[in-house]
N, C-alpha and C positions, 0 to 999 in steps of 0.2 A: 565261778571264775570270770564270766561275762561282766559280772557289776564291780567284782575288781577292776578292770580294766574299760570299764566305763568311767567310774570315779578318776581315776589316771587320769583318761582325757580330760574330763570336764574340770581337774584340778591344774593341768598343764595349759588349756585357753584359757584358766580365769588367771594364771599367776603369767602367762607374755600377752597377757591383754590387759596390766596393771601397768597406769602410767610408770617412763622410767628416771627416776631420782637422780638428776647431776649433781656429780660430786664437786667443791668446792675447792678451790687452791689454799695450799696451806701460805702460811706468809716467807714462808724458804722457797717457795715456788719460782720458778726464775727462767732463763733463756738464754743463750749465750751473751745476746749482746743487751740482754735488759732485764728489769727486775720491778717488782713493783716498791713504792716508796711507803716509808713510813710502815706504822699499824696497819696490813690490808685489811685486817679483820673489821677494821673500824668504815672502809670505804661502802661510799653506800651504794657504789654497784660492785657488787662478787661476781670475780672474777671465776668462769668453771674450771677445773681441772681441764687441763691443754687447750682453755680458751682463750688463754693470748698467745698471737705469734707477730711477727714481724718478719717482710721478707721483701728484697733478697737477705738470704742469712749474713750477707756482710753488705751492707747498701754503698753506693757507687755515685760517684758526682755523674750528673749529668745524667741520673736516671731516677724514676719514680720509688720512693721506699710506699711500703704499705704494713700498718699498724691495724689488727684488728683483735678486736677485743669483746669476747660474748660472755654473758653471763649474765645474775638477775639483778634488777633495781629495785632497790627498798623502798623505794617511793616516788614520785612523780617530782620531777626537777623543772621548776616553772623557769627560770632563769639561773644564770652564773655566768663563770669567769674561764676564759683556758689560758692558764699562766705557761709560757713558752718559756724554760730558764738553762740554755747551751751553753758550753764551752766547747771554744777546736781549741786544743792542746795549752787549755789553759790563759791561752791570752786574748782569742778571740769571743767574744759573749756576746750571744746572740739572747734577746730576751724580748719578747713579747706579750702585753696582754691582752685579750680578745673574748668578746662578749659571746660566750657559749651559743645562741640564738643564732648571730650572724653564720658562726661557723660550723653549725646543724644544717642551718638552712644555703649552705653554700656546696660547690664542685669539689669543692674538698673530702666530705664528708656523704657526698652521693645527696643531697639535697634530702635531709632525714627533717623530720617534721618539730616544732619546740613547740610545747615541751615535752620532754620526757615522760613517758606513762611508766610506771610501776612493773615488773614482770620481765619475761626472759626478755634482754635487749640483746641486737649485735652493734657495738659503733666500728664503724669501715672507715680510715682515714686512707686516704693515697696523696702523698705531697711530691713536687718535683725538687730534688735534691739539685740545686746551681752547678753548673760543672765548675765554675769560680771559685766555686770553698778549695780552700787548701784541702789536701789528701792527708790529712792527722788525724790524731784520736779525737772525738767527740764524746763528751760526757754533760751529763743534765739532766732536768724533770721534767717533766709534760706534765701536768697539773691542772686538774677538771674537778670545781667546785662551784655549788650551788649557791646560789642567793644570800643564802647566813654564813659561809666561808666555811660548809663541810665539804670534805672531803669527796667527791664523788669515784675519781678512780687517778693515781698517778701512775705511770710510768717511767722510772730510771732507766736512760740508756748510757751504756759505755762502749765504744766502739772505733774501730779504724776507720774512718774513710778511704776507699781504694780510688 
């Protein structure tokens, strides 16, 4: 009965001392006020299961939103693009494009290092939201791609401003 219950142990530390497997977001995966875009399947950073959130749950002129996004990259991102593409209520379009690099390596982004290495990443975005924007709905993509125009990771938001 002893070596039964030896074997137990020594099967119970070898199986919660095996690294633990993150699950992956299906492409239905979503949030209230966001989704991701396109194919996610095809992004080449996978997003984990409850690895995106965005907060405050309903973001607020005149305060900071934070976007954060973990999960693994398929490959080392030497360079790319972060395409900004908003609409407030349709008439206002805010659109930007910005050299991925700068805005890694800026307060935005916590001053993360380019390029991208391969393997579990977190990206941490914190922007100040103008208390000057009208308080309407916002919709659009935040769109991060690399050097040859793949895909690295989008997120669609649609939401009120309050």
């Amino acid at each position: 009965m002893n070596i039964y219950y030896l074997l137990l142990n020594l099967f119970i530390c070898l199986v919660t001392a095996l690294p633990q497997q993150n699950v992956f977001m299906k492409p239905d995966d979503h949030g209230d006020i966001w989704s991701l875009c396109g194919d996610s399947t095809q992004h080449l950073l996978r997003g984990y299961k409850e690895g995106v959130s965005i907060s405050p749950a309903m973001p607020k002129t005149g305060e900071d939103i934070r976007v954060k996004v973990e999960g693994s990259l398929l490959r080392d991102i030497n360079s790319g693009l972060v395409d900004i593409d908003l609409m407030i209520m349709n008439m206002i379009k805010i659109k930007k494009q910005l050299n991925l690099c700068d805005v890694l390596e800026s307060e935005v982004m916590g001053y993360k290092s380019c390029p991208l290495k391969a393997g579990d990443i977190v990206l941490d975005v914190t922007a100040w939201i103008p208390k000057e924007l009208p308080k309407l709905p916002l919709t659009g993509n935040i769109l991060i791609s690399d050097n040859e125009g793949n895909t690295v990771t989008c997120i669609h938001l649609d939401f009120k401003l309050t």
